[in-house]
C-alpha positions as MATLAB code, in Angstrom:
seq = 'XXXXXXXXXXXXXXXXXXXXXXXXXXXXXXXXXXXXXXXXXXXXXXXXXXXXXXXXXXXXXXXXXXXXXXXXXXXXXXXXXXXXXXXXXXXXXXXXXXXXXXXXXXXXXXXXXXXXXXXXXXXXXXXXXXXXXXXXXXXXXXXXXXXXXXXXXXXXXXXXXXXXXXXXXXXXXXXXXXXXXXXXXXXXXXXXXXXXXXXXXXXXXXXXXXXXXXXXXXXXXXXXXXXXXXXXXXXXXXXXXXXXXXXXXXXXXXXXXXXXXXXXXXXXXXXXXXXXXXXXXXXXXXXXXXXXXXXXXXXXXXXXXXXXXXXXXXXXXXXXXXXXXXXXXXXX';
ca = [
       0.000    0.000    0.000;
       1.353    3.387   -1.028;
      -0.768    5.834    0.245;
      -0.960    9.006    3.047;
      -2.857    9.522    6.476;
      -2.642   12.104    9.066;
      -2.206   11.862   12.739;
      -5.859   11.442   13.234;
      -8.577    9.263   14.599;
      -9.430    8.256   10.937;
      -5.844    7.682   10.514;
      -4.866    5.832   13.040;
      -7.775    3.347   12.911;
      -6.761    2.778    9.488;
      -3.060    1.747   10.526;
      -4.266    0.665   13.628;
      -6.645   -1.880   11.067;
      -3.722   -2.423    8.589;
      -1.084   -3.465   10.907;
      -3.547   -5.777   12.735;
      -3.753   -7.662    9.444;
      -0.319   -8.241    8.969;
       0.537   -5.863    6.532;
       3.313   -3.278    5.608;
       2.772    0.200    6.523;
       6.404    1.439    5.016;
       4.781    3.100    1.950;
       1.803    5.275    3.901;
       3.073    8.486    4.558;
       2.222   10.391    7.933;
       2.831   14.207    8.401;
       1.042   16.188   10.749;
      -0.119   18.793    8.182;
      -2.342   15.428    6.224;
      -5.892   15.256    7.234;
      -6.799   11.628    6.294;
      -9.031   11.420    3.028;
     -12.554   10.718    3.856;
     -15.761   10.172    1.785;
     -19.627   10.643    3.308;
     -22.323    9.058    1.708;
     -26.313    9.117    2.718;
     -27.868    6.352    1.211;
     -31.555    6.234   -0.218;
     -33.952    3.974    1.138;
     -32.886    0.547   -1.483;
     -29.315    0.928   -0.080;
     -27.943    2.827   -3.288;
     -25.942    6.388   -3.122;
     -28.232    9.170   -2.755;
     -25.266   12.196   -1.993;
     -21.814   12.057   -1.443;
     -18.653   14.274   -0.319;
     -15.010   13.451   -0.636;
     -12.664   15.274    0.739;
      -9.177   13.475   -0.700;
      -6.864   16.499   -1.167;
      -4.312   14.482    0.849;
      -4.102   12.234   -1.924;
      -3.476   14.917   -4.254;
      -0.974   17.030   -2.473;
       0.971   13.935   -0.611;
       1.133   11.227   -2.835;
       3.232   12.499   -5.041;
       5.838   10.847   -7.976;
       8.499   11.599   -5.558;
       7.192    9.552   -2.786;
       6.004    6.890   -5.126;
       9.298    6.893   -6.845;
      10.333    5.618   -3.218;
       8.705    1.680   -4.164;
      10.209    1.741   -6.873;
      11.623   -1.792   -5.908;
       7.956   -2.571   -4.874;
       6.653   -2.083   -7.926;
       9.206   -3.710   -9.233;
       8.495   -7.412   -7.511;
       4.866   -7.010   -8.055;
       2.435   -8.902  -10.079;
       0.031   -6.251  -10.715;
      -0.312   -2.493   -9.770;
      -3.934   -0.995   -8.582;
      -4.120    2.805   -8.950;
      -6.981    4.686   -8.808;
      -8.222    8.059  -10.010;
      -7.478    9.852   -6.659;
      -3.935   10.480   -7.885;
      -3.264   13.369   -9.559;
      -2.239   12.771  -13.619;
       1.365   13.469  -12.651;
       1.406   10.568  -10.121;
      -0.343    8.618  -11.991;
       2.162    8.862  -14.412;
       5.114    8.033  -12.662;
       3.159    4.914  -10.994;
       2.375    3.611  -14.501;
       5.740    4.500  -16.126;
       7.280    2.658  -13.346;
       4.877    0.008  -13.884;
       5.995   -0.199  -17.213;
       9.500   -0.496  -16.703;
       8.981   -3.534  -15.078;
       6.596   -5.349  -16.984;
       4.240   -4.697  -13.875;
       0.255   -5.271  -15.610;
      -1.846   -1.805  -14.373;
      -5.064   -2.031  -13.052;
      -6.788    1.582  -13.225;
     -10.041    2.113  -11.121;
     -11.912    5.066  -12.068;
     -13.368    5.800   -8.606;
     -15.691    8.635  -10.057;
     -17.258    9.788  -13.202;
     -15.197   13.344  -12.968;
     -11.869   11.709  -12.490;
     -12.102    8.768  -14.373;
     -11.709   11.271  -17.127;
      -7.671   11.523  -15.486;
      -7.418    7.978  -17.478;
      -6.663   10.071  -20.419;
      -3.049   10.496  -19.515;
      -2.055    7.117  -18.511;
      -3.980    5.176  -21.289;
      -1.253    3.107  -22.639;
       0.025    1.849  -19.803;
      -2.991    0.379  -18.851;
      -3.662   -3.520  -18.554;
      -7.347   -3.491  -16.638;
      -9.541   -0.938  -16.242;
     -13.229   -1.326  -14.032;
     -15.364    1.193  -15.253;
     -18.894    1.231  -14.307;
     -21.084    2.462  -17.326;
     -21.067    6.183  -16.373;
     -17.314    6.181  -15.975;
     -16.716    3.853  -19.150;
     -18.450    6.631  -20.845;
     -16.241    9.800  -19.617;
     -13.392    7.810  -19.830;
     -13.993    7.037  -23.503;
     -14.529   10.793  -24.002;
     -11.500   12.023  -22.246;
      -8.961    9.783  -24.702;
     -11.068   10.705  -27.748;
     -10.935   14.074  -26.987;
     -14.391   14.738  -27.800;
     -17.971   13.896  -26.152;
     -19.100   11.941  -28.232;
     -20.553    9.065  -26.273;
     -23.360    9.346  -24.397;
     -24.714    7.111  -21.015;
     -27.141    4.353  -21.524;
     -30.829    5.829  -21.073;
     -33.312    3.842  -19.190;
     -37.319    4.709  -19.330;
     -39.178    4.733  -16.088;
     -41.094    1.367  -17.371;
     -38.544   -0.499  -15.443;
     -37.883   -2.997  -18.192;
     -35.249   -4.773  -18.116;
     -32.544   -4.587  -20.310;
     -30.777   -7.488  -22.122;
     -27.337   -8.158  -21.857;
     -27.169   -7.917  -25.794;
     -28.404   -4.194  -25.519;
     -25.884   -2.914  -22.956;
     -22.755   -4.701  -25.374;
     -24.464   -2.912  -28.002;
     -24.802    0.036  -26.931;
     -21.833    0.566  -25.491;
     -19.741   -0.951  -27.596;
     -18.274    1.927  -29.783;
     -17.334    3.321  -26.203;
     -15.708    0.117  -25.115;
     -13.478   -0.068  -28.571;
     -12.125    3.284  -28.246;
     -10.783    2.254  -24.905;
      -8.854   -0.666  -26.198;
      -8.239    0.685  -29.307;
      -6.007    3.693  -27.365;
      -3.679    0.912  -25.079;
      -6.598   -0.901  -22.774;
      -5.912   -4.311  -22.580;
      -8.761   -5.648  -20.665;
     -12.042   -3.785  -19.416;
     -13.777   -5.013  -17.039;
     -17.408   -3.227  -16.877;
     -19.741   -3.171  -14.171;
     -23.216   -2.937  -15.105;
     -24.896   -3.690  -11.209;
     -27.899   -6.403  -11.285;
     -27.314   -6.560  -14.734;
     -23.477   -8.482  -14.104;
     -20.107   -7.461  -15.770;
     -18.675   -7.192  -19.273;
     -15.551   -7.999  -19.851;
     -13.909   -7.075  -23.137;
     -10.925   -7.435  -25.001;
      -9.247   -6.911  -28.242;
     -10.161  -10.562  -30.007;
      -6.183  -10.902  -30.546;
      -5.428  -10.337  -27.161;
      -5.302  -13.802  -25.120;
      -7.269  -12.908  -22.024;
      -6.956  -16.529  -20.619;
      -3.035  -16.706  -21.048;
      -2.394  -13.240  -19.245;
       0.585  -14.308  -17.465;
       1.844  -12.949  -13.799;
       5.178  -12.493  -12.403;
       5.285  -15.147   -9.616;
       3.741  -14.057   -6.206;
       4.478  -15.134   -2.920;
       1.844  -17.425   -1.827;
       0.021  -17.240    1.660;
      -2.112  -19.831    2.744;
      -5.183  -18.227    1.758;
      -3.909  -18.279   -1.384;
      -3.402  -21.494   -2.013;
      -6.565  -22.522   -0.412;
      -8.598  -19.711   -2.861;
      -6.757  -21.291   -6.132;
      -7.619  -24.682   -4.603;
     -11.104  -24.025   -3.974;
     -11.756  -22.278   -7.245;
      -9.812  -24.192   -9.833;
     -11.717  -27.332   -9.130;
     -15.692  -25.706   -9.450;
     -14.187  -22.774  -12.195;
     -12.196  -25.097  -14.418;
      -9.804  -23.258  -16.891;
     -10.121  -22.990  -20.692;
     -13.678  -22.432  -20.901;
     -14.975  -21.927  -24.338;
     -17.866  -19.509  -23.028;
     -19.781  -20.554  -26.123;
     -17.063  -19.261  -28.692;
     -18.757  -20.751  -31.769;
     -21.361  -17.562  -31.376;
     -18.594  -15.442  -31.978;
     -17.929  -14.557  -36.182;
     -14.700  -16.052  -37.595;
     -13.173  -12.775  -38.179;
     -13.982  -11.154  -35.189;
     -11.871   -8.183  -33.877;
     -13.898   -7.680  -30.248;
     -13.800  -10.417  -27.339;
     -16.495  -10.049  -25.059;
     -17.845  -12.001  -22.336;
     -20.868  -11.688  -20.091;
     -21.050  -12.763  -16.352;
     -24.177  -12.164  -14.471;
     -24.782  -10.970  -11.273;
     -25.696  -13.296   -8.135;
     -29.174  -12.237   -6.618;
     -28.500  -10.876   -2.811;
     -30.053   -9.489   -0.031;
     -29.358   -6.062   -0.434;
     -28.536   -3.805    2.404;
     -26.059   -0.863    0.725;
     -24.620   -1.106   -2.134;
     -20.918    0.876   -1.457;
     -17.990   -1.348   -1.607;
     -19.447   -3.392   -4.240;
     -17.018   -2.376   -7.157;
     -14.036   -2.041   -4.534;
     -14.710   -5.832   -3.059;
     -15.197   -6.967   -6.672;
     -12.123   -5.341   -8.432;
      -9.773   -7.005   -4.627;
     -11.642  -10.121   -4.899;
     -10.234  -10.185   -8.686;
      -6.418   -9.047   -8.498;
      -6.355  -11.329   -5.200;
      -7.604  -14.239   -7.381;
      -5.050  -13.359   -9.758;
      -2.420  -13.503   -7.528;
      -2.946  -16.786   -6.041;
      -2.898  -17.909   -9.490;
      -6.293  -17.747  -11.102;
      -6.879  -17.111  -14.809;
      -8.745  -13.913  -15.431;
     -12.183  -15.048  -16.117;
     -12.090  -17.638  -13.097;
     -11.035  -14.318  -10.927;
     -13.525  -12.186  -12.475;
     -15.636  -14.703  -10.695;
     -14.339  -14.481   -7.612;
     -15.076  -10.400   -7.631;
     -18.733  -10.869   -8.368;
     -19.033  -13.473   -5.515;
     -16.709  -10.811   -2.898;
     -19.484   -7.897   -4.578;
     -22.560   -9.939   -3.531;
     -20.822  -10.635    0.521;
     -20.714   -6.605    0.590;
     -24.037   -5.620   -0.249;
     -25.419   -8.181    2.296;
     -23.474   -6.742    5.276;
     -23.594   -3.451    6.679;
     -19.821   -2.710    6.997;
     -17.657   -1.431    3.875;
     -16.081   -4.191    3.697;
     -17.098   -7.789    4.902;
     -15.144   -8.884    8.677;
     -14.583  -12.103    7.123;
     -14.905  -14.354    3.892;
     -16.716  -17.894    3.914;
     -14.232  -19.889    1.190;
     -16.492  -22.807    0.528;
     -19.138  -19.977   -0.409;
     -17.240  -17.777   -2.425;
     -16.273  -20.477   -4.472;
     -19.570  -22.208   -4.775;
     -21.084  -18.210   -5.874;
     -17.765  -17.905   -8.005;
     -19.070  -21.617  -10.053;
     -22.675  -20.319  -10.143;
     -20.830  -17.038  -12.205;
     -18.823  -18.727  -14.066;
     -21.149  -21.045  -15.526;
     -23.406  -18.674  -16.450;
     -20.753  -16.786  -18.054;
     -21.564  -16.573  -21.859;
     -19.710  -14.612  -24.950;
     -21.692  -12.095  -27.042;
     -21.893  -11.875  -30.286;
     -19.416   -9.583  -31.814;
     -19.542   -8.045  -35.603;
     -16.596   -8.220  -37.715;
     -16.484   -4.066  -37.913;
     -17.362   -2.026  -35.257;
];
């Protein structure tokens, strides 16, 4: 974690938490001028985000290439870097450049519709990205230079939407993104599941790691996984037209007893990179995320105390088998 906190109750219950877990603190800076980022949300009566502040100029001022600059050797060893949108473009930079020097895969989470538009800069460097639709959308905008796509629009009918529709529809937005350096986009689309989408000559399924050290969760995750999510999957391929240039796969969501939706996307894009770490193919870890998405909305915490691993991988088998490949046009 490479990150900054102040001397403050927030703070300190967030090292407090971290160090309790076992992990390295060496990369969050402290300084008693920080005030710890924090984000308030109200919630509507279904558990979804009615209003929102962030207050994350700590991120912005602190984290800067200079201190990141500091892992370099970090960055180095590791088999994939998670940045997010709080960084400024000029961090953002330097993480990803680093990144690059090291054959280090990028995963960029948009956090927000107004700064996943700081994707723009970093573009190239980027192997995943998790936009939801909204911030698919801006994103695509910001590295075309031009608003040109537009959100999906729903009626007030409530009818559901088909899978087919959102790929569709949001297709155009989804090829600038690879076209301009994404390698793999993974799209949340809530109850309606995730799309993830790929240039058709890019081999999502032989996306290789740099080896990671392997903690006995991890080995129990791949163990538990592997056998219900077996690899090489053909997700129906045969749909897809010979000549093809577009990979795209649909996983649905798991139904859940929802009781707040923040955290969702968060526990979904961990539950992923963890799963890829412990050795998971990508589409047997984008699995995983949906099942870690449907333990947070259940709970009432931001993120769940604890993970059942017989459950997770039993949702994670009920995702990946009704994981299915959508018809893609030979010309977009």
């Amino acid at each position: 974690m490479i990150s900054a906190v102040g001397f403050d109750m927030a703070g300190n219950m967030l090292l407090e938490h971290w160090e309790s877990a076992g992990l390295s603190i060496e990369g969050i800076q402290r300084h008693q001028n920080i005030e710890t980022a924090v984000v308030c949300h109200i919630f509507d009566e279904k558990g979804e985000v009615a209003a929102g502040v962030a207050h994350v100029e700590s991120i912005e001022k602190f984290l800067t290439p200079r201190w990141i600059e500091k892992f370099k050797c970090k960055i180095s060893c590791s088999p994939i870097l998670m940045v997010d949108a709080n960084l400024t473009s000029s961090s953002l930079e330097a993480s990803c450049q680093l990144a690059a020097q090291f054959n280090t895969p990028v995963w960029f989470e948009p956090v927000s519709v107004a700064k996943s538009r700081r994707v723009a800069s970093v573009v190239q460097y980027v192997t995943f990205a998790s936009p939801n639709e909204d911030e698919l959308v801006a994103m695509a905008n910001a590295v075309s230079g031009k608003d040109i796509f537009q959100p999906i629009r729903r009626d007030d009918s409530g009818t559901k939407l088909s899978k087919e529709y959102f790929f569709q529809t949001l297709k155009p937005a989804i090829w600038v993104l690879l076209d301009k350096g994404v390698k793999v986009l993974v799209v949340t689309l809530g109850s309606e599941g995730v799309l993830v989408c790929s240039k058709a000559k890019f081999n999502l399924q032989r996306l290789a790691f740099k080896g990671n050290q392997s903690p006995y969760f991890s080995k129990q995750l791949y163990e538990a996984v592997s056998t219900v999510c077996p690899k090489d999957k053909s997700f129906g391929a045969s749909m897809c037209k010979p000549m093809s240039n577009l990979f795209a796969v649909h996983f649905p969501a798991l139904p859940a007893s929802i009781v707040r939706l923040t955290g969702a996307g968060d526990c979904l894009v961990g539950g992923t990179i963890a799963s890829l770490c412990a050795g998971l193919d990508v589409m047997q870890s984008i699995a995983v995320g949906i099942a870690a998405a449907k333990v947070v909305v259940e709970v009432e915490s931001n993120v769940p105390d604890e993970y059942c691993l017989a459950k997770l991988a039993d949702d994670a088998r009920s995702v990946y088998s009704g994981a299915t490949m959508l018809l893609c046009q030979s010309k977009l």
